[in-house]
Every structure is written in C-alpha cells, then in structure tokens.
N, C-alpha and C positions, 0 to 999 in steps of 0.2 A: 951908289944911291939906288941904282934900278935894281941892282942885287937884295936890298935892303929891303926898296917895296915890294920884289917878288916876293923874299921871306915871308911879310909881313901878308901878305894876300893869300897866301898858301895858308902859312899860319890859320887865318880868319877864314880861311875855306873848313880847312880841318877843324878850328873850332864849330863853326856852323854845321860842318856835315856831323860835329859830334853833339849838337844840339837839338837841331832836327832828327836826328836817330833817339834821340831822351825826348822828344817829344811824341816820336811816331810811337814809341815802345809803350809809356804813359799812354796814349791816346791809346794802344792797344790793349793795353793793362786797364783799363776803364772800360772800355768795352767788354773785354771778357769779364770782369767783377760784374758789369752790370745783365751782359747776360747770363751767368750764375745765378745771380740773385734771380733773373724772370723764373729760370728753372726750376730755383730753390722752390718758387715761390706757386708756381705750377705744381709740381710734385708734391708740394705741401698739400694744394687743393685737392689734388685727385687722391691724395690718401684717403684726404676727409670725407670727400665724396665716395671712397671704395668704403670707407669705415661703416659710415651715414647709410648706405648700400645694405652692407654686412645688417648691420642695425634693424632696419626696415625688412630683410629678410628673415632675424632670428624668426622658430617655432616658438616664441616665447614673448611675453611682455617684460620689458625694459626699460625701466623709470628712474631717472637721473634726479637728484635732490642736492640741495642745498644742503649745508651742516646741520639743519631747525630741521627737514623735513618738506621744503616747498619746493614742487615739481619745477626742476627747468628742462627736463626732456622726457617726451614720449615718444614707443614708437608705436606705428599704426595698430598693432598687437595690444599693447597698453592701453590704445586710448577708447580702444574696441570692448577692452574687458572693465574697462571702468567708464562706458556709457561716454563719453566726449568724444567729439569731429575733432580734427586734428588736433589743433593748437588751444582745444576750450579749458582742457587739463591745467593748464600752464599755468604756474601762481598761487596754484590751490595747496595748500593740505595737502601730502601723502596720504592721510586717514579718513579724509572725506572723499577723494577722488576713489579709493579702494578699501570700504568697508569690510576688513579682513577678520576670520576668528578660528581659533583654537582650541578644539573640544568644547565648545559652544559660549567661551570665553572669546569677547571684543578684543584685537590686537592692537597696540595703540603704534602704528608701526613709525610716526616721526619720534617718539621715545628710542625704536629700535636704531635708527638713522641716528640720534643724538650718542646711545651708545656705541654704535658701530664704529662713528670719528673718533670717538675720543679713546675708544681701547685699540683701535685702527684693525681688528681682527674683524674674520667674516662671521656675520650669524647665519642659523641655516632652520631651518623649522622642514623636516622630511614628510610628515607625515600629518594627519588630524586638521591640515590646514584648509578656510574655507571661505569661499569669497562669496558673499550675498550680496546681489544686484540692488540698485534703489528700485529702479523703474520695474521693474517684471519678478521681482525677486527669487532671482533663478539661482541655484546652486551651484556655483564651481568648483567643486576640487582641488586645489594647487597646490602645490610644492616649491617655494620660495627660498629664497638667500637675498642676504643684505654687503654688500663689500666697501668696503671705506677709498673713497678718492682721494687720498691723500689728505689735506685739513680743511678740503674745498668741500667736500658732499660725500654723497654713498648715490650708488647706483644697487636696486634693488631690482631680481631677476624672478618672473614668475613661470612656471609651467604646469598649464591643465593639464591635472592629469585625471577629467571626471572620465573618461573612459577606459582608462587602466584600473581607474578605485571598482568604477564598475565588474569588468571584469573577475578583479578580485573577490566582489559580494559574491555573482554566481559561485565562482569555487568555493567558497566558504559555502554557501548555500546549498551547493549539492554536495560536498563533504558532509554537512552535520541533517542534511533534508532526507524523507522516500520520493525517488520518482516519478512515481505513480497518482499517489496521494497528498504531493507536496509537506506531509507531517514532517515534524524533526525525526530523526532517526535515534538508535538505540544509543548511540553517543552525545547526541545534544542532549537526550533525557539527562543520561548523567549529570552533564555539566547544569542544566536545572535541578535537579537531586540536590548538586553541593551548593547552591544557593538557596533553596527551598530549606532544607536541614540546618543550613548554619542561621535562618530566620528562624526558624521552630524553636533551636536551642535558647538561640535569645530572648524570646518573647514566651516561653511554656508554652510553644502551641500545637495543634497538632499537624501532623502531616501522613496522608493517606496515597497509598498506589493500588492503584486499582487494575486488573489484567481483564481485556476483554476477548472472548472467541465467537467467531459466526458457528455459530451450530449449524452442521451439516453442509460447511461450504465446500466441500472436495464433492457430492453430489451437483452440485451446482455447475464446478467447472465440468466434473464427468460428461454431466447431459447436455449441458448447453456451448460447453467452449470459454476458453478462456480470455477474448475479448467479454463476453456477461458479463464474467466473473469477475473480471478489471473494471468493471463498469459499479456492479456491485459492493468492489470496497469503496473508491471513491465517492459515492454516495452515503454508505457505512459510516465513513469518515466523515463526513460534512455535518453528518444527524449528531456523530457523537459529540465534535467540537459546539455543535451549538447547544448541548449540553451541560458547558463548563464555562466556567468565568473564563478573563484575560488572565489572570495570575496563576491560573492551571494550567498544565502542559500534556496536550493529547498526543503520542507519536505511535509509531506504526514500527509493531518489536518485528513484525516478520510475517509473508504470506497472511493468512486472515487473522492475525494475532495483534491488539493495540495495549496500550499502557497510559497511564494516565496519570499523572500528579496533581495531587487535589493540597495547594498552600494554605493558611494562614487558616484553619478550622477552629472551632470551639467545642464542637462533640464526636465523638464517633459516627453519630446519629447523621451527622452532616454529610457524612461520604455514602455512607448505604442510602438516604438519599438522592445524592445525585447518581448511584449505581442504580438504585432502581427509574429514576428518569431517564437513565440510559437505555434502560431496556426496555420502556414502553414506547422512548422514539422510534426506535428497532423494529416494533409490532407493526406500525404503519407498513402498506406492502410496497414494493420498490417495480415502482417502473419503468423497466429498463426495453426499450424497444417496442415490439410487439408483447411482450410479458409482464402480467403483471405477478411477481414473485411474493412468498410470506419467506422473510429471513428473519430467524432470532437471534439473539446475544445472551451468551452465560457470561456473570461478569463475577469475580472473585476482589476482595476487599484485603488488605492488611496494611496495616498504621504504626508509625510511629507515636510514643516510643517502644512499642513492642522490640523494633529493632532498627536502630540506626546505618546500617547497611545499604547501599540500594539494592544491591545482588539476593541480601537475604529476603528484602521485603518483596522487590520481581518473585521469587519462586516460591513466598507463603503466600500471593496472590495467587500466585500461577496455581498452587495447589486449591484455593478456594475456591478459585472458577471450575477445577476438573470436578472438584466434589459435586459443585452446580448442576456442571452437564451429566453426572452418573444420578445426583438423583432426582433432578430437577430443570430440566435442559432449557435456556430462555427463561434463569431469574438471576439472580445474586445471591450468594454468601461471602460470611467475613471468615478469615483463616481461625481456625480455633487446631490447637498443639495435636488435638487424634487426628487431622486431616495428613497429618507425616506417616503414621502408621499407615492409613490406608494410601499411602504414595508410594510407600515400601510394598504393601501386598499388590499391590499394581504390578509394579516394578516383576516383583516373584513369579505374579501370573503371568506376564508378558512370557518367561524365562520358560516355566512351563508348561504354556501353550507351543513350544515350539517343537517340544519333545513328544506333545501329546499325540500327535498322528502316528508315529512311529511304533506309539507303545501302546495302540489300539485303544484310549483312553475314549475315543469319541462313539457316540449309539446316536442311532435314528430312534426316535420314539414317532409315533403315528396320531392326527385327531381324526375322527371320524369324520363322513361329512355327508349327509341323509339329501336325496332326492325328495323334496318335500311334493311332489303330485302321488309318488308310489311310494313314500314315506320306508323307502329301503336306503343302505347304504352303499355308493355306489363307487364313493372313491375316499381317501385320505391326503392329509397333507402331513409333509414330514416335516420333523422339525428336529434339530441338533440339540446334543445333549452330547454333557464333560462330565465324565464317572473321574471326577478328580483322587488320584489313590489317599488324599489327609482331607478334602471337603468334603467331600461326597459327589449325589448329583447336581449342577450345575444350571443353571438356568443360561439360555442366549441374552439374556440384557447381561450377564454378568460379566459374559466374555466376546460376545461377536461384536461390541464395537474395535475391542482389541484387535482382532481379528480382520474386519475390514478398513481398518486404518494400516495395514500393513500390506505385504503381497503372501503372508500365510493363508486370505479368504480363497486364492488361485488354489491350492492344493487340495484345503480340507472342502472346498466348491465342489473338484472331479469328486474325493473320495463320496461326496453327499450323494451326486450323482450315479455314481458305479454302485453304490449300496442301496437306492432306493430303484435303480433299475434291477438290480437280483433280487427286491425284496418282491418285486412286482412278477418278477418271472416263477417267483413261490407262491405267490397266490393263484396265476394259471394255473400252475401246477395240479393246484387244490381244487380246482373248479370256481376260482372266484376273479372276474374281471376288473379288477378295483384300478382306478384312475388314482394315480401318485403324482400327489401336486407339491412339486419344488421351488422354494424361492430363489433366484438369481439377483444378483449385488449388480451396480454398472459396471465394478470391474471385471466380474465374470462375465458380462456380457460381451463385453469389448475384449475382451480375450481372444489375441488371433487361436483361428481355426477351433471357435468352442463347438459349430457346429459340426464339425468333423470329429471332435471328440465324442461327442454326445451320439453321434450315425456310430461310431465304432462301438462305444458303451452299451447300446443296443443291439447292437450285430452280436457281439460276445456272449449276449446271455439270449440270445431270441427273443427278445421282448419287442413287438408291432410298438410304432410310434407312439399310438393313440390310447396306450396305458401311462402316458407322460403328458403330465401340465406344467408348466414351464409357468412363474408368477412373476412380472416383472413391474416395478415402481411406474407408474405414470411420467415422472421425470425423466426417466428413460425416451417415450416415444417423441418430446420435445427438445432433444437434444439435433440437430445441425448436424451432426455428421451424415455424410451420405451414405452409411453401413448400415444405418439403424434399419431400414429397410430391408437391405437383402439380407442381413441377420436374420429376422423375423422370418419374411421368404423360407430360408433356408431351415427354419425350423418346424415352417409348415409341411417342407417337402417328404420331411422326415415323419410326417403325422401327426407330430407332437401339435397339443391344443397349447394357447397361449392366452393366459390370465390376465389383468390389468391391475393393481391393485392402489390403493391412495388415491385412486380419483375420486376427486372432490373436497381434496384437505392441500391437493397440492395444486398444480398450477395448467395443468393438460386439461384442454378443451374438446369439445365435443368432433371440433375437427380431426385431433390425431383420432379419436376411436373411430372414426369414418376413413382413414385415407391408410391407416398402417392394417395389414393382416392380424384380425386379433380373433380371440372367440368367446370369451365370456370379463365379464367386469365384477370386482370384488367389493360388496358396500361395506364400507369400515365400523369396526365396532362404535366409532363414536357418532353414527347416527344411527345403530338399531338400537342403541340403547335409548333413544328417542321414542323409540316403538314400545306401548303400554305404559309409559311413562306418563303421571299424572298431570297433563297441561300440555303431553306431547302428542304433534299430530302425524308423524313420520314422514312429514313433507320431503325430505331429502330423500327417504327410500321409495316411494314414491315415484320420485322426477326420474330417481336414476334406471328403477326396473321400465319406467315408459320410455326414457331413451333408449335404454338398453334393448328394450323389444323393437323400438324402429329401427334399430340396424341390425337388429337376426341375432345380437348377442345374448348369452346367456347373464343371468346374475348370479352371484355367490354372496349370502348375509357372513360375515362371520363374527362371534362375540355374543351367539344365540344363549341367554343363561337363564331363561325362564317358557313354559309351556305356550306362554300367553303370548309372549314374543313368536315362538314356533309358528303359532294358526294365525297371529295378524298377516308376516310375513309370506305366510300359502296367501291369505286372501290378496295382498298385494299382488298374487303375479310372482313372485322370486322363486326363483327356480331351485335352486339349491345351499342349505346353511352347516354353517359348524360353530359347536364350540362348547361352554363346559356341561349344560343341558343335556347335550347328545352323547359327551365323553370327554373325558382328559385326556392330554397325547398320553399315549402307552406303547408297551415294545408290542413288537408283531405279535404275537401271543395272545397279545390283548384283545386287538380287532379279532382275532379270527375267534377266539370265545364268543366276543358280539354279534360277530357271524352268524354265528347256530343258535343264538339267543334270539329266539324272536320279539320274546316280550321286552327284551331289554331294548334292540331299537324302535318296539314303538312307545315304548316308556308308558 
C-alpha cells in the first residue's frame, strides 16, 4: 500500500512538475507575444514618425488626397505654397487650396486625382506649369506629378522650380539679345522675319526691313574712346525703338549697324515714313558726359513682296542705306534694282584701289591759298587725285571713304606725305616758299611713330618743318587719349604748323584750341558761304576770327567762290582763304604758272 501511495505521489509530482512547466512556458509564450507586439508596435510608430520626418523635410510640397480630390495631408512646404498654417488646408479642394495652370489654361487638378485612381498610373505635367497665389498673387513656377495610392487617394508632388525657369529666360535671353543694347540679335530677327512674313502672306500685307548706319561712328570711337562710343549706341538704340511700334522689331545686326522689321503695313509710304522719323530722332545731339555730340543715321528701306527672303531683303536694305551715305549721308532711301550695280562698282573700286599705289595711279593736285593783307599766294593745300586707267580722274568723295574705312588710308597717308614734301622741296628750288597744307585722317594720326616718319620724310628731301601744315578734324583734339598731346608736341618740334579744321560743325570747344599746341583755325565753307549772302550776316565768321585772334591763332576761310566774299572776309580780320575764286586744285604746273601771273592772283 505505501509502495502504491509513493507511486501515486511521484506520479502527481511528475504530473504537477509537468503542468507547471506548461504553465511557466505559456506564461512565457505570453509574454514574449506581448512583448512583440509593444515592439511591433513601437517600430511601427517610429517609421511613421521617420516617414512623417522624411515628409516634412521633402524640398518639395506634398499633398495627399482622397479619391474626389479633398486634402487629407500637407506638408509644411504645401501649406506654405498654398497660403494655409498647418492643418487650415485640410478638407478643402485640391483646386482651391492650389490654384494651378498650364499655358495660361486653369488645371482642374481633383479631375487629375479622379483620373490618376482610376487608370492607377502617374501623371506628370514637366514643364509650362504655374501656381498663382490668391493673396499676393505671386508666380510660381512648378513642376508637378500626381501618383495613385492604391483605391484610397493620390498623393500629388510639387517642385519650384521659379529659379531654374529663371535662369533659363537669362540664357535664352542672352542667346537671342545684344549685350550692350539689350536689342534682339541677328538670330531673334529671324525668328520675327518668319512670323512677321507668314502674317504678310496671309493678310496681303506688307512687310518692310529697314538697315540703319551711324554715319561716321569709327571717328567717334577714334577720338573719343570706345566707352562714348558704347554710350552712343545705347542711346542710338533707345531713339530708334521709340521710333517703332510693339509689333516691330529693332535689333542690333553688328557694331553700329541696326535692322528693323516694320509688320502689318498698308503702303510703302508707311516705312519711308518711319525711316525718316528715324533720322530726325537721330539729329537731336546726344549727351554723352561732358559732350554734347551731332550723330547721323543713313537709313536704307526694302519691302516685301519685292522679296520674301530675310537675307535678300537685309542686304537690298543694306544696299539702300550705302547709296544714302554716298550721296546723301543722314537721310533715307528705298532699294531700287541699279543700287546692285553700284554695289558691284564698289565692290570693283575696293579691288582697284588696292593695286592703285603700286601702279602710280595716284597725283597730288594743289588749291591755292592767297594771303588776303598782301593779297599774294603764300601756300597750297594738297589734295588726292585717282587717274583711274578706264574712269579717268577721280574725285576724294568718290574713293577716300573707301580708303579710310580700311588700313590702305596708312599707306597712300606716307606716300601723300613723301610727295607733297618733294613737291615743296621744288618750289625752294625755284625760289618759292609755299606752305603745303596736308590733311591727316585719326587713323593716320594715331599711327605709332607718324612723327618719326614725317622728321625722316623731311630729313630726305631737306625740306625745314615750316613748309608743312599738318590739317587735322577738330575731333581729333577731343579725343582722351593721353598721345593726342605729345603728338601734336612732337609735330611742333619738327616746325611743322598745325591747322584745326571742322570747328564749329563738330563738337571741340574753345578749350581744346586754348590747351592743345595748335596755329591757325580753318572756317568751313558752310559758313563763308554765309558771307554776301542775301539775309546773311557772317555771324559765325566773325566769332571765329575774334576767337581765333584772342589766342594768337591764325584763320584760314576756305570755299571762297566770289570777289565779294574775298574783301568782306579781308574786312573781318581772316587772315588767309582758298578756294575756286582763287583756283581749282591743279598739278604743280599749275601753281607755278599763277606764280608769275600776277594779274591772275589778284584777279
């Protein structure tokens, strides 16, 4: 029996210790499931919380939506770009909350949200997209996508991008713009060409390009520098745009060269109008600093449909404006079909100018020029002449702008100078002191070592300084370089006397003839022709011989072409004149005939 209740106790042990072990393992089994779950359920939170993180730091607005379109999440980016404090967003409208649009089309973007669920694919809009504020109505730029949350919403992704679109204007802007003058350049023209022409064709209308040149702007930058001269187009430019309607296009072909598209015309008559309002903007004088400048414009015309081209119609403009400045410098003309021919003898005479010095084709011819107190002749001025071998002789309008638009003025300059000093060394010869007055260009001025050249051209033939006058433009002594001084110096040193000529048609004041070494001042034909003239009282020549006596300078009339003009000019004071009254240029031959003619110089 005691054997029996041991059994049985053991028994009930081992079931007990085997119950208690399924309870401790259970009670273990519970706890570990239930700490799991805290874990699960922790790690769940900090995702969300790392997510919610993420969220709040995108560079981007991030707007969560229902399946219709109504906001259930912003993040601070979001609520920023659509005017709402954190949670005001909530509830509202996609489309109210973010008044969005697309090439200036309203996006109706819970439409977008209703399709994005249901085709479950992302939309994306890259480009043209644009967000306008209620409150401030400020511009943003964006770049958007819409993505479907499975059958629940769409989350919709914004990114500013107004400072990359920006960006991109500038380059676009300075790709098709000028620098300087901020105009479109010769490529935006175009691209307004093939819109301007494809309206013309449509409507019969007309359409005109107009080519504009500053006459004589390479004097400009010469004398003054080319800060003026940047100064001078951007003003140029401002005059011409206000000029022209909005639907015209003014751009800037090159250096002082503009173009013009004149749209939607109804006569020819309409473009040569606004060409000539172009040019009488132009006549206003430009104040640039201390100077007050006269700059002109030649401006050339040619129309469609003469030719549908832009290239052809640029260069029968281009030609109409050269016509302008050869024989009319500061007005307009319209291309007419012989302005190609004379493009062509252009073109020829450039070709044969270059040959011309070599083949001795060039002569000095001589004008007189009478000492009006002893009514003798006491000096000449040279002037250039083209014994062309198929034209003939040649006149300086016909070819020296050619000339000094190139660096051939540098060459045939020395040979003017090396031949009017041996012309001069042949009249000592002969017993006769005659003063040889040459004109100097500013590129020959500025020519390193011209006075070295000129001491040595002298040295060569023996010819003393002081049978050489030197004639140099007034715009010359108002140029800023710090040369133009010891230039001048250096041509006093040498003997040589120093002329001034254009003053008072150009822009040099009474300062430069006081501060630069000079010796005599040249009144220009277009105010002795003032002189005898019926209503005229030679007020200009006048002012200038009484200036010109308070500083010890000499005057020189030239353009003298009647007797009467001769003795008002002695009564003024002027010291000495030339011009066709006295004699017509002629070869050396000529002067010295007049020479031993007495009766002929006192006429």
């Amino acid at each position: 029996m005691t054997v029996l209740l041991l059994a049985l106790c053991l028994t009930l042990a081992v079931m007990l210790s085997l119950l208690l072990a399924c309870q401790w393992q259970a009670a273990r089994t519970w706890r570990l499931r239930h700490a799991t779950g805290v874990v699960l359920q922790a790690a769940q939170a900090q995702r969300m919380a790392d997510a919610l993180a993420l969220l709040h730091a995108l560079p981007a607005a991030v707007i969560g939506t229902d399946r219709d379109g109504v906001v259930r999440y912003l993040n601070p980016r979001a609520s920023a770009m659509g005017e709402r404090l954190g949670d005001d967003g909530l509830g509202q409208p996609v489309t109210q909350l973010l008044p969005l649009f697309h090439d200036g089309t309203p996006i109706d973007a819970a439409r977008q949200v209703r399709d994005c669920v249901a085709r479950q694919e992302v939309l994306e809009v890259v480009r043209g997209a644009v967000l306008l504020r209620h409150l401030d109505g400020k511009r943003i730029d964006v770049q958007y996508s819409c993505a479907p949350l499975a059958q629940d919403g769409a989350v919709l992704l914004l990114h500013d991008v107004s400072a990359r679109r920006r960006a991109e204007q500038q380059l676009e802007f300075i790709a098709h713009h000028d620098g300087l003058t901020g105009l479109p350049n010769r490529l935006h023209f175009q691209i307004r060409f093939e819109h301007g022409i494809a309206y013309a064709r449509r409507h019969q209308a007309l359409l005109a390009v107009l080519f504009v040149d500053i006459d004589r702007f390479k004097s400009i930058n010469d004398s003054l520098g080319h800060d003026v001269g940047d100064q001078v187009l951007t003003e140029f430019a401002r005059r011409v745009q206000q000029c022209v309607r909005k639907v015209d296009t003014v751009a800037r072909q090159g250096g002082d060269e503009f173009i013009i598209l004149l749209t939607e015309l109804r006569t020819a008559h309409d473009a040569e109008r606004v060409a000539e309002k172009i040019v009488g903007a132009i006549a206003a004088p430009f104040v640039i600093g201390e100077y007050s400048l006269s700059v002109a414009a030649s401006v050339g015309v040619a129309l469609y449909p003469d030719d549908d081209d832009v290239n052809a119609l640029i260069e029968k403009a281009d030609l109409a404006m050269y016509s302008a400045k050869r024989h009319a410098p500061g007005t307009c003309l319209r291309y007419a079909p012989r302005m190609q021919t004379q493009s062509y003898s252009r073109t020829i005479l450039e070709t044969a100018l270059r040959h011309a010095l070599e083949r001795n084709e060039f002569a000095l011819f001589y004008q007189p020029r009478m000492d009006l107190k002893t009514r003798t002749i006491t000096g000449v001025k040279a002037l250039l002449r083209w014994k062309h071998p198929e034209l003939g002789l040649m006149m300086p309008l016909d070819f020296l702008p050619v000339l000094e638009e190139s660096a051939m003025i540098l060459p045939v300059g020395a040979w003017v100078m090396a031949t009017a000093v041996e012309q001069a060394r042949s009249w000592i010869a002969q017993g006769q002191m005659l003063t040889v007055s040459v004109s100097l260009s500013a590129r020959q001025f500025y020519q390193r070592d011209i006075a070295r050249n000129f001491a040595a051209a002298l040295e060569a033939a023996g010819v003393p300084g002081h049978c050489i006058e030197l004639e140099i433009a007034a715009g010359i002594l108002i140029d800023r370089n710090q040369n133009c001084e010891l230039i001048l110096r250096q041509f006093r040193q040498l003997g040589m006397a120093i002329a001034v000529s254009d003053f008072g048609t150009g822009d040099a004041s009474l300062h430069y003839l006081k501060r630069f070494p000079t010796d005599a001042v040249k009144i220009e034909k277009c105010f002795v022709d003032d002189v005898g003239k019926p209503g005229g009282d030679g007020a200009m020549v006048r002012a200038i011989v009484a200036m010109a006596r308070t500083l010890g300078l000499r005057t020189i009339a030239g353009g003298v072409e009647s007797g009467e003009q001769l003795e008002l000019l002695a009564e003024m004071g002027c010291d000495e004149a030339f011009g066709y009254f006295l004699g017509r240029a002629m070869a050396p031959e000529g002067i010295e005939a007049l020479l031993n003619n007495s009766e002929a110089i006192q006429n």
